[in-house]
C-alpha positions in Angstrom: 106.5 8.9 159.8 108.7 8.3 157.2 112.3 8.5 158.2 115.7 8.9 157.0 116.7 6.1 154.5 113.5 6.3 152.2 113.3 7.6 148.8 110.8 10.6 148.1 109.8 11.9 144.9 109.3 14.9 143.0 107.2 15.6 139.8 109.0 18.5 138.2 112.6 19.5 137.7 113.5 22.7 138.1 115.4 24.9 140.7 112.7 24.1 143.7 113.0 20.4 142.9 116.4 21.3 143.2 116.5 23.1 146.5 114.4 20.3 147.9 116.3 17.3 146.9 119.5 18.8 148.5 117.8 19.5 151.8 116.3 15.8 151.3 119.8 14.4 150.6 121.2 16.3 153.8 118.8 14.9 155.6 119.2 11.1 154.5 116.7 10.3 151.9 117.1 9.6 148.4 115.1 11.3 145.7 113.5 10.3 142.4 112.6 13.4 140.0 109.8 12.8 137.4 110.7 15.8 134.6 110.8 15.3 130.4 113.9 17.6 130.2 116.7 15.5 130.1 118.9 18.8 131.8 116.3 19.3 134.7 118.5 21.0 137.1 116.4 18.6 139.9 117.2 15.6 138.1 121.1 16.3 138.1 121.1 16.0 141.9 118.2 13.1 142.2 119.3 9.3 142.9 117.3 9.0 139.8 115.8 10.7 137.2 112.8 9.5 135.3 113.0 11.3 132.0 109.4 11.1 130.4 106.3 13.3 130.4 103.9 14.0 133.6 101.4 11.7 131.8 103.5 8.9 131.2 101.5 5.5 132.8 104.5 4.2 133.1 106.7 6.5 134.5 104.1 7.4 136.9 103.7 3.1 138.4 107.6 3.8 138.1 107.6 6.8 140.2 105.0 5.3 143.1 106.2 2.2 143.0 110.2 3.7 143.9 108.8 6.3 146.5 107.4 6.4 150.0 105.7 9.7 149.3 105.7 12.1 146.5 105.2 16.2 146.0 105.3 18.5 143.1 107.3 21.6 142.2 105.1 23.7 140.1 101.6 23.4 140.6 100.6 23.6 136.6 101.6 19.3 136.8 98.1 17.4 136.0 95.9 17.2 138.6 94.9 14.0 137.1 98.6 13.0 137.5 98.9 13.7 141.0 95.0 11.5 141.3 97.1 8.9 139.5 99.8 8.6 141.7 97.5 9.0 145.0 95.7 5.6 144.5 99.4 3.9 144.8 101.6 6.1 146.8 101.0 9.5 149.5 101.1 12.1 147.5 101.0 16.1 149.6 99.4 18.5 148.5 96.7 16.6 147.3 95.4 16.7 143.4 92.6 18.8 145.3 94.1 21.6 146.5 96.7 22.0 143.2 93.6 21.9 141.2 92.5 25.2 143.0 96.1 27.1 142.8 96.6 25.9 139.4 93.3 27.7 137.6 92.3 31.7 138.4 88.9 31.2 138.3 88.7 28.8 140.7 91.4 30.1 143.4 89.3 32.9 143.2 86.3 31.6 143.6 87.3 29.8 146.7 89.0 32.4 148.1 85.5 34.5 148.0 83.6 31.8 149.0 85.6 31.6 152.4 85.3 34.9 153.6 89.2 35.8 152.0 89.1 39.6 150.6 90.1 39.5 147.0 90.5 42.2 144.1 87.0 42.5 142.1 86.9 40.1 139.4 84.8 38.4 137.0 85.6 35.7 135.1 85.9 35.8 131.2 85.3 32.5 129.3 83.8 34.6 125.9 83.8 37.4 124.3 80.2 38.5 125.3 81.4 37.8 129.3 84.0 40.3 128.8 82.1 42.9 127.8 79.9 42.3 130.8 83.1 42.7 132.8 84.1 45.6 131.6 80.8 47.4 132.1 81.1 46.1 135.8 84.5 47.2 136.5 87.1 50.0 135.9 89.6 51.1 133.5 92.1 50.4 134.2 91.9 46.3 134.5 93.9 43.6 134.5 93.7 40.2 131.9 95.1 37.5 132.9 94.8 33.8 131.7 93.2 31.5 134.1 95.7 29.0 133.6 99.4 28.9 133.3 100.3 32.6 133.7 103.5 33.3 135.8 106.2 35.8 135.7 103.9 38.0 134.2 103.0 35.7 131.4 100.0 35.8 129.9 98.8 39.0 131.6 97.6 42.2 130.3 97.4 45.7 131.3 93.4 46.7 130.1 92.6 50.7 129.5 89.7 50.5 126.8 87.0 47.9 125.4 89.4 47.2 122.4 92.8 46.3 124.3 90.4 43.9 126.1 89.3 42.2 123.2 93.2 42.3 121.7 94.2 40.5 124.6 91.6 38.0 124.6 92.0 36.9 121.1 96.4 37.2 121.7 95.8 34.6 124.9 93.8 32.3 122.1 90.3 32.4 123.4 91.4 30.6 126.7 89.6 31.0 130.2 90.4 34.3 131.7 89.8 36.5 134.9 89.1 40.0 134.3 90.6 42.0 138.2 90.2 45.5 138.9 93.5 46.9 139.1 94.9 48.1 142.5 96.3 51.0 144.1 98.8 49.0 146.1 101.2 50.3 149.3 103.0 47.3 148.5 103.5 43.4 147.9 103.5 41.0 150.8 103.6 36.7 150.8 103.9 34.8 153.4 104.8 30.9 153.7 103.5 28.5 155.8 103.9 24.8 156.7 100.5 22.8 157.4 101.4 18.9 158.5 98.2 16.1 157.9 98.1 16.7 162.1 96.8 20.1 161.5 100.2 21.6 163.1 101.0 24.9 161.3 104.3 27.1 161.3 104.5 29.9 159.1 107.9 32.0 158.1 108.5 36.0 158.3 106.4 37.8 156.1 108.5 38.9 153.4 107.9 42.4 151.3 108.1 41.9 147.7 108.8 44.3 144.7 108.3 43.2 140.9 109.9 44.3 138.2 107.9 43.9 134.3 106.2 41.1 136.2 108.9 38.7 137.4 109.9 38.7 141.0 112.7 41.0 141.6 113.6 41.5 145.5 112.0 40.2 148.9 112.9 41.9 151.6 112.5 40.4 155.7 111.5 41.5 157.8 108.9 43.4 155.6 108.8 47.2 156.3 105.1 47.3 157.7 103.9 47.5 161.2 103.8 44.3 163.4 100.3 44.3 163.4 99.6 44.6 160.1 102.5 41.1 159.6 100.4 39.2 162.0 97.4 39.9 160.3 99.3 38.7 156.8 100.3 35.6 158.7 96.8 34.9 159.9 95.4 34.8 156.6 97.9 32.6 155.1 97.1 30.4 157.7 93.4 30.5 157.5 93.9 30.0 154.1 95.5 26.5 154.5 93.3 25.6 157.0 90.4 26.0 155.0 92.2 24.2 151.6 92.8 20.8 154.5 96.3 21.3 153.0 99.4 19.4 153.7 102.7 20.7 152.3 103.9 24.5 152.2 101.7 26.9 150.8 103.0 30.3 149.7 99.9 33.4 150.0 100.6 36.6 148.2 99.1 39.7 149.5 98.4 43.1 148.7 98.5 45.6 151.1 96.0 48.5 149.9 94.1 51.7 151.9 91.3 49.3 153.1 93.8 46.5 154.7 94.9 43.1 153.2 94.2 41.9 149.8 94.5 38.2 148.8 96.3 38.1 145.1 96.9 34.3 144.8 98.6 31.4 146.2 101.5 29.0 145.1 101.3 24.7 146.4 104.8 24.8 146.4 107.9 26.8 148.1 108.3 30.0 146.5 110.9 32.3 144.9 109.9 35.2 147.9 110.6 32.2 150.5 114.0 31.8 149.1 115.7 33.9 151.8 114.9 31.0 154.5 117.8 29.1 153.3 120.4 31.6 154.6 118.5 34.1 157.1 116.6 31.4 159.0 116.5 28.6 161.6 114.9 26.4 159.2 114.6 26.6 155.7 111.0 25.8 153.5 112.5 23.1 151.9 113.2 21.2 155.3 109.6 22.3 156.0 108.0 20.8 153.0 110.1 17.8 153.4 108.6 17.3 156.8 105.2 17.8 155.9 105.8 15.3 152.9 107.4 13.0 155.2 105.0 13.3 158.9 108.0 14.7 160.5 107.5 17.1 163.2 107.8 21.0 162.2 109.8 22.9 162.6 109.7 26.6 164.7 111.6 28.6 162.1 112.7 32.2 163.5 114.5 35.0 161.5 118.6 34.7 162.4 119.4 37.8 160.3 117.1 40.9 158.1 117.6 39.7 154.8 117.1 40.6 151.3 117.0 38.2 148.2 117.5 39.1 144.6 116.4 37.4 141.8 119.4 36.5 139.2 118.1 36.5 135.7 119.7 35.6 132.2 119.9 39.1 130.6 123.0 39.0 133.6 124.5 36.9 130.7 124.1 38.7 128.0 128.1 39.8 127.7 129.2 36.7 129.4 129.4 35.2 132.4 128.9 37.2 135.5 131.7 38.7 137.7 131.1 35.8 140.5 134.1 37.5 142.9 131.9 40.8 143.3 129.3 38.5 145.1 131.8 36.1 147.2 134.0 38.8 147.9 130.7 41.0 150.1 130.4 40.1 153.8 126.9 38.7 154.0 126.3 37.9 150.8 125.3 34.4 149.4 125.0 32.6 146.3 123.0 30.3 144.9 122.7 29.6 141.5 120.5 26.5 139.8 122.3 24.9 137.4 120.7 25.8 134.3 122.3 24.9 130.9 120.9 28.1 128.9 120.9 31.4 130.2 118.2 33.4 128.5 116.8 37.2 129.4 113.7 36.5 131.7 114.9 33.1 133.2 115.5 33.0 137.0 119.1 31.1 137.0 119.8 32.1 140.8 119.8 34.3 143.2 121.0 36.1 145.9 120.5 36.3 149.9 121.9 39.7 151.2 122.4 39.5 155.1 122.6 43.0 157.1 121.9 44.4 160.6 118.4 45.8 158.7 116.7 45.1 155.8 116.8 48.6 154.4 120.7 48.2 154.4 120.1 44.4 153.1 118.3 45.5 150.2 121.0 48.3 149.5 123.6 45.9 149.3 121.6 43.0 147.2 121.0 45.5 144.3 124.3 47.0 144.6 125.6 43.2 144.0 123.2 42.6 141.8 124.3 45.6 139.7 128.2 44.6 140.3 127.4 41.3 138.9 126.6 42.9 135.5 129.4 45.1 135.3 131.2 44.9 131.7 134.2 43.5 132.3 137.4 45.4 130.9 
């Protein structure tokens, strides 16, 4: 194990890099963050920031040689750079599994070759493969990049042979999957916590909503039957199972007419997992610092239904937001990531909304939401 008093690090700076160097100072250990922007909202709360890119040699023999054990915050960092830093220093999840999350193609391809239900898909790598997968599946489709895509980036709604081509020459060309587009019930992820032991604990399936392709609310417990959580929780465990993954993996689902679809899966904590700081025994942050660290896991169980709401910047677009109307509302709480630039799009915080049921929770976290953005007068 490694115990209170060492230094972990992180590669990447933003708000998760954040949230887990607070809940790995409040625990005892110091953190290093590896991030090129010198505003990183993770490298404002490290011990110490190394400012230089996720390449850099020698930032990299800096970062292993100050750290007992490292993770990442964003699973598009380098494989290679996570490789690097394994032959010095523990590094969880490995370069291995991220290299599976971080491209479409292949998280699909895995996901298939398990046994994992997925949407139809065919992958697109030219222009004469995406006319074959057009003639195989459905208008209307679904183009997305195989790599980097989040938020809704680099994605694109497909309803005739020529939008597909548009798209493909707007994304430059790159790798792409080509996905039948779904008549969903609704959105569903689950977390879950694998340690090297094999020891799993997973968190209350959340129900998600998007909103132009960003994350808007999760609620918890999600509105479905029981049985139908259990089986969400079984395939996010299954999932990590079959990856030999150590760290917390996020699994987001679709539920559709023939049961559980698998969309994709995040190395990392996630945005939907966010409520577990405030409605939960034990937050994913803890979690992935124990699995980073060998630490027993923690048995997290729901305190409260909860609903978290994404804060973007368009809330800033005639100032700053009316704080009191989300301090002053019994079970609401804030969280906001210290971002120097708000800008429309940009998660800068959010919100957990605790109420005696979710449907009540999720009233009140888009009636602050909404009371945040109030004009002032």
């Amino acid at each position: 194990m490694i115990l209170p008093g060492a230094t972990v690090g992180v590669v990447g700076g933003g708000q998760l890099g954040r949230m887990l160097a607070l809940q790995a100072r409040t625990m005892g250990y110091r953190v290093v963050v590896l991030d090129p922007d010198p505003q990183s909202p993770a490298g404002a709360l490290a011990d110490h920031h190394i400012q230089a890119g996720y390449d850099d040699q020698l930032a990299l023999a800096e970062l292993a040689d100050r750290c007992a054990a490292v993770t990442t915050e964003f699973e598009n960092v380098p494989a290679t750079t996570l490789a690097t830093l394994a032959r010095s220093v523990m590094v969880r999840p490995s370069a291995e599994a991220v290299s599976i999350t971080q491209d479409r193609i292949a998280e699909k391809c895995f996901l298939q070759s398990h046994g994992f239900a997925t949407a139809p898909f065919r992958p697109v790598r030219t222009v004469s493969e995406l006319l074959e997968g057009l003639g195989a599946l459905p208008f209307p489709s679904l183009l997305k990049t195989s790599r980097l895509g989040y938020d809704g980036k680099g994605q694109a709604t497909i309803g005739s042979e020529d939008d597909a081509v548009l798209a493909f020459e707007r994304f430059g060309g790159v790798p792409c999957v080509l996905e039948s587009r779904l008549d969903l019930d609704c959105e569903l992820s689950v977390i879950v916590a694998r340690g090297a032991n094999g020891d799993m604990a997973t968190f209350p399936v959340a129900e998600n909503r998007h909103h132009d392709g960003i994350l808007e609310t999760s609620v918890v417990p999600a509105r479905i039957p029981a049985a139908l959580a259990g089986q969400a929780a079984q395939a996010a465990t299954a999932i990590a199972e079959a990856m030999a993954y150590v760290g917390v993996l996020a699994v987001e689902l679709f539920v559709v007419k023939g049961g559980l679809i698998v969309n994709e899966m995040a190395p990392r904590p996630h945005n939907s997992g966010h409520y577990t700081l405030d409605a939960c025994s034990a937050n994913q942050f803890e979690q992935q610092l124990r699995t980073l660290c060998g630490l027993p896991l923690a048995r997290p169980w729901l305190l409260s239904p909860v609903a978290m709401i994404n804060l973007l910047g368009d809330l800033w677009s005639e100032g700053e937001p009316r704080w009191e109307e989300a301090l002053r509302r019994t079970g609401v709480r804030l969280h906001l990531y210290g971002k120097s630039e708000a800008r429309p799009g940009r998660k800068m915080g959010h919100l957990n909304c605790l109420a005696p049921d979710p449907d009540r929770a999720l009233a009140i976290a888009l009636e602050s939401r909404d009371a945040l953005r109030a004009r002032r007068r």
